[in-house]
C-alpha positions as CSV (number, residue, x, y, z in Angstrom):
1,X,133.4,116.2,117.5
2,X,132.1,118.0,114.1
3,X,131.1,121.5,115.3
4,X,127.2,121.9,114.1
5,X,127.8,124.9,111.8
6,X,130.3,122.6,109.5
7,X,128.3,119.6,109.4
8,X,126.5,118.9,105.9
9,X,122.9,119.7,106.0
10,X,119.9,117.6,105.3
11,X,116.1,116.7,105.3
12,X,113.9,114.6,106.1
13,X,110.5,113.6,104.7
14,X,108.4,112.5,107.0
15,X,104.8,110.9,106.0
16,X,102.6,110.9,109.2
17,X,99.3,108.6,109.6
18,X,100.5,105.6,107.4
19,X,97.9,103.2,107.1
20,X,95.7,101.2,104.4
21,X,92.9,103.7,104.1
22,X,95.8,106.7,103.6
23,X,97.4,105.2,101.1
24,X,95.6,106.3,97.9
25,X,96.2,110.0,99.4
26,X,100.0,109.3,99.4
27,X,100.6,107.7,96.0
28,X,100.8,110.2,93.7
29,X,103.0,112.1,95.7
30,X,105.0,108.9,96.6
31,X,105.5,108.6,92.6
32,X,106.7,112.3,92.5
33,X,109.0,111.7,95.0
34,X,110.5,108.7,93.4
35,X,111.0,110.5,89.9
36,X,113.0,113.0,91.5
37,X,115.8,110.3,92.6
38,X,116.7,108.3,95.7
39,X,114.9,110.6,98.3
40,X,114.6,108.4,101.5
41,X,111.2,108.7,103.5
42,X,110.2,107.8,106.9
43,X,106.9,106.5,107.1
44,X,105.3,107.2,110.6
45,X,102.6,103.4,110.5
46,X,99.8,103.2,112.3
47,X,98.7,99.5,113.4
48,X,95.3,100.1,113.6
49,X,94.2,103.5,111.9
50,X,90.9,104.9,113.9
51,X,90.3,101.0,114.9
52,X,89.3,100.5,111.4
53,X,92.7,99.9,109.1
54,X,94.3,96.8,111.0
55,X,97.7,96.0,109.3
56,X,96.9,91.9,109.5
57,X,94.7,92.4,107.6
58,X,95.9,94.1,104.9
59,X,98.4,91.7,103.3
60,X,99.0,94.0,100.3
61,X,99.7,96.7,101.8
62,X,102.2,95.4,103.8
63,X,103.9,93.7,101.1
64,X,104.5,97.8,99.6
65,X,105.3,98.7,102.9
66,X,108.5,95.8,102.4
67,X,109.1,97.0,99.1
68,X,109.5,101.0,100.8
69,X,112.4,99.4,103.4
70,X,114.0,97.6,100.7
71,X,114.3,101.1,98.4
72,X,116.0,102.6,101.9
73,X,113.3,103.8,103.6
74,X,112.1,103.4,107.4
75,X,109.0,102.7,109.0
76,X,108.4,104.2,112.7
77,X,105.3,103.2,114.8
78,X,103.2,105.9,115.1
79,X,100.7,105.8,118.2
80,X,98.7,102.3,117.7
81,X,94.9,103.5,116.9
82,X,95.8,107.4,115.7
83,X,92.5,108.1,118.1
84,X,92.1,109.6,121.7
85,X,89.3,106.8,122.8
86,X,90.2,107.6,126.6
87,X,87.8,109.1,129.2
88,X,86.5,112.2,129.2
89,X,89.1,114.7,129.6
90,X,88.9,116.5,133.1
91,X,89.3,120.0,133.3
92,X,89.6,122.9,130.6
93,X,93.5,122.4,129.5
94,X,92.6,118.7,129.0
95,X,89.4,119.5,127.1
96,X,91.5,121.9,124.9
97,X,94.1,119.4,124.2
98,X,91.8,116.7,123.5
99,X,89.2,117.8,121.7
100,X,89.5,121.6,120.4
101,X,93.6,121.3,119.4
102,X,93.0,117.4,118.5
103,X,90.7,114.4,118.7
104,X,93.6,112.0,117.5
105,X,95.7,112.5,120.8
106,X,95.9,108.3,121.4
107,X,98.7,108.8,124.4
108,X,98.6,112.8,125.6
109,X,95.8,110.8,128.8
110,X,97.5,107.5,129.1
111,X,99.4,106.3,132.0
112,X,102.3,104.2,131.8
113,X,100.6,100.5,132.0
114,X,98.0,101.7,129.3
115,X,100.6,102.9,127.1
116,X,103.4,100.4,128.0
117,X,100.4,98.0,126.5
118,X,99.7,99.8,122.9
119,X,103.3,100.6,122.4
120,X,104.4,96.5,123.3
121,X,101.8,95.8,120.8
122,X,102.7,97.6,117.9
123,X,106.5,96.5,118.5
124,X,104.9,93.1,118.3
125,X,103.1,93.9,114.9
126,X,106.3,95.2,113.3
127,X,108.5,92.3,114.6
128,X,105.6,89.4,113.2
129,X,106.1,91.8,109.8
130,X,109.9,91.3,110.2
131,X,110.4,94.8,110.3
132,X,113.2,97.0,112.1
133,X,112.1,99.6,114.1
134,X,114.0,102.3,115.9
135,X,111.3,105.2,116.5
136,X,108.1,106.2,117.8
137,X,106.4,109.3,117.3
138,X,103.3,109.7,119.4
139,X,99.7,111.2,117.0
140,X,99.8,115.3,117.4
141,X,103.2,114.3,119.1
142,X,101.2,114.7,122.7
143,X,103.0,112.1,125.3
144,X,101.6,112.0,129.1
145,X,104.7,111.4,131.7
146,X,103.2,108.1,131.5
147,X,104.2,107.3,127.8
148,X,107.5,108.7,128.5
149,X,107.8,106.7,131.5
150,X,106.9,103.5,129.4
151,X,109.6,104.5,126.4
152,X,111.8,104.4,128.6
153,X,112.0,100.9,129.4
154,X,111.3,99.5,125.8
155,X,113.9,99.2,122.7
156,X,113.5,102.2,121.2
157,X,116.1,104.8,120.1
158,X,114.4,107.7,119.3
159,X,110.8,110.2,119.7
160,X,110.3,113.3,118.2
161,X,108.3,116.2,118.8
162,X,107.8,119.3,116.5
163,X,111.6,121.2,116.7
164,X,113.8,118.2,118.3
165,X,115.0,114.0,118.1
166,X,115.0,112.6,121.7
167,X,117.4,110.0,122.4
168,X,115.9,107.2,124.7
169,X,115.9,106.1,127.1
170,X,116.9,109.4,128.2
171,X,114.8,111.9,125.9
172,X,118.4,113.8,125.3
173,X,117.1,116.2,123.0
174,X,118.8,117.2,119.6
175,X,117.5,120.4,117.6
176,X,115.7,118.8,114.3
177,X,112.6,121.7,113.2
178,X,110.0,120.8,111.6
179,X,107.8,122.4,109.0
180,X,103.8,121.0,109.4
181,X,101.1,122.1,107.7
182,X,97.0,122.2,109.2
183,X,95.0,121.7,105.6
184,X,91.9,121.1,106.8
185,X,89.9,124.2,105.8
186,X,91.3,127.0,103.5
187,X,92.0,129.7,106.2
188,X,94.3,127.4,107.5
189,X,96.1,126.0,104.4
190,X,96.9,129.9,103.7
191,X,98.2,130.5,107.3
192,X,100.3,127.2,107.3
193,X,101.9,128.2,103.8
194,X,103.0,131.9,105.7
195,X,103.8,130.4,108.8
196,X,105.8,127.9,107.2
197,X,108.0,130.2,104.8
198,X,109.1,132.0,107.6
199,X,110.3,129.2,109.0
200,X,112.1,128.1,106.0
201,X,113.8,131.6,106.0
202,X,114.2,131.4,109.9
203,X,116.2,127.9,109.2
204,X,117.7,128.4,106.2
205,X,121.0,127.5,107.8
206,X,120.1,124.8,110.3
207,X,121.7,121.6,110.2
208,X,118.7,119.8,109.3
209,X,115.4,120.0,108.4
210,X,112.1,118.1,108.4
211,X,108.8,118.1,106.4
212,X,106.1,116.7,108.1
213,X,103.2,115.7,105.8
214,X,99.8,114.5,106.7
215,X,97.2,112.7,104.5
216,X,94.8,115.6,104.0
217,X,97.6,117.9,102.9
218,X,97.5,115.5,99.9
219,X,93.8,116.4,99.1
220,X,94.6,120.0,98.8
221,X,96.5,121.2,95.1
222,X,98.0,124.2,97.3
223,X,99.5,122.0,100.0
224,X,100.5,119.1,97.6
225,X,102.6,120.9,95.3
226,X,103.4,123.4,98.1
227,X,105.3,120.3,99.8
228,X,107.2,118.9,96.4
229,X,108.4,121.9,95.4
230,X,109.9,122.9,99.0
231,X,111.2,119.4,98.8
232,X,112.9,120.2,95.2
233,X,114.2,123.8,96.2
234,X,115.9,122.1,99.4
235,X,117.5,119.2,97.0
236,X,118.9,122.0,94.8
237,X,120.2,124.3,97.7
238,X,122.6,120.5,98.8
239,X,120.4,119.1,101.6
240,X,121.3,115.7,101.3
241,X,117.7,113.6,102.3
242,X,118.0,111.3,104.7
243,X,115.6,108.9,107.3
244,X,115.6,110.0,110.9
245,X,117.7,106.6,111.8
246,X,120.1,107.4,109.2
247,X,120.2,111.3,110.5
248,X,120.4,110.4,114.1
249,X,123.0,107.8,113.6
250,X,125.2,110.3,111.4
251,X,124.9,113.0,114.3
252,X,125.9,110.8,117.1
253,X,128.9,109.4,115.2
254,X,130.1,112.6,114.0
């Protein structure tokens, strides 16, 4: 086994909330990427983005989304509607989780029949696509034991929350942190882009590393280009990019 410390180090760039209506955010930093070289990505897809973006029936975008698997990258279901549409929540944790910390919490209130359901039916969307699919990362990565209990029992390999990998069935949990970004109002772009260089210092020497990205960090000039150039700076400090299968199946082979 390679010890940890003399392992190569990587990244991964991760581009959450994947659906038609996201799309024209992603572009022009899809095109940036590319420029810079082969820089796989793994595209976290929603199959039915707020119950308004149904994949079926968007043909097109589809078709880029088989052009993006043939250039190496990988696609990862990502939730099923990206929208907490459950019952009320019960009690204050519940009301904080659900609608103060998020309103896109799809599985943090699902139990495992519900979820079982949405996740069978987004592996069904990718395999009419013809499209391989090893992950699932829940929206706001918020699972109930219920989703859990439900990944369990499907053909999955991996979830993810914010710092680690987990290895199904048994959610072994490998270190992978993550640096996310909340760009919804200025306060919290400038406290993301503090927050987040101390973590880049913090992990400087960790194995691996992942940037999570989210449509509305693409709207913002200060969170776009904060993104591309911590993606360049880790490119020239040796990280060698890579998709999470491809990570994950480099680390268990080692």
């Amino acid at each position: 086994m390679v010890e940890a410390n003399s392992r190569p180090r990587s990244l991964m760039l991760v581009l959450h909330d994947v659906a038609p209506e996201t799309w024209a955010d992603y572009q022009p930093f899809v095109e940036a990427v590319d420029a810079l070289g082969s820089v796989p990505m793994t595209w976290l897809v929603v199959p039915d983005f707020h119950h308004r973006n149904p994949l079926s029936g968007s043909p097109t975008f589809c078709r880029l989304l088989d052009r993006r698997l043939a250039l190496g990258d990988e696609l990862a279901l990502h939730g099923f509607y990206h929208a907490d549409d459950g019952p009320a929540p019960h009690g204050p944790r519940e009301f904080f989780m659900r609608r103060i910390y998020t309103h896109e919490g799809e599985f943090y209130a699902l139990d495992r029949s519900d979820a079982r359901e949405r996740l069978e039916a987004g592996l069904a969307l990718f395999a009419r696509q013809g499209w391989p699919v090893a992950g699932f990362v829940a929206p706001a990565w918020l699972m109930s034991e219920g989703t859990r209990e439900a990944l369990r029992g499907l053909p999955l390999r991996y979830t993810s929350t914010p710092q680690h990998l987990h290895i199904l069935p048994d959610f072994t949990a490998i270190q992978a942190p993550g640096l996310v970004w909340s760009a919804r109002s200025a306060w919290r772009r400038g406290l993301s882009r503090a927050l987040c260089d101390w973590q880049a210092r913090r992990w400087q020497s960790a194995e691996t590393l992942r940037l999570g990205l989210h449509p509305v960090d693409m709207r913002h000039a200060s969170s776009r280009d904060y993104w591309l150039r911590t993606l360049r700076q880790l490119l020239e400090q040796g990280r060698e990019p890579l998709t999470k299968s491809a990570w994950l199946e480099r680390r268990l082979s080692a």
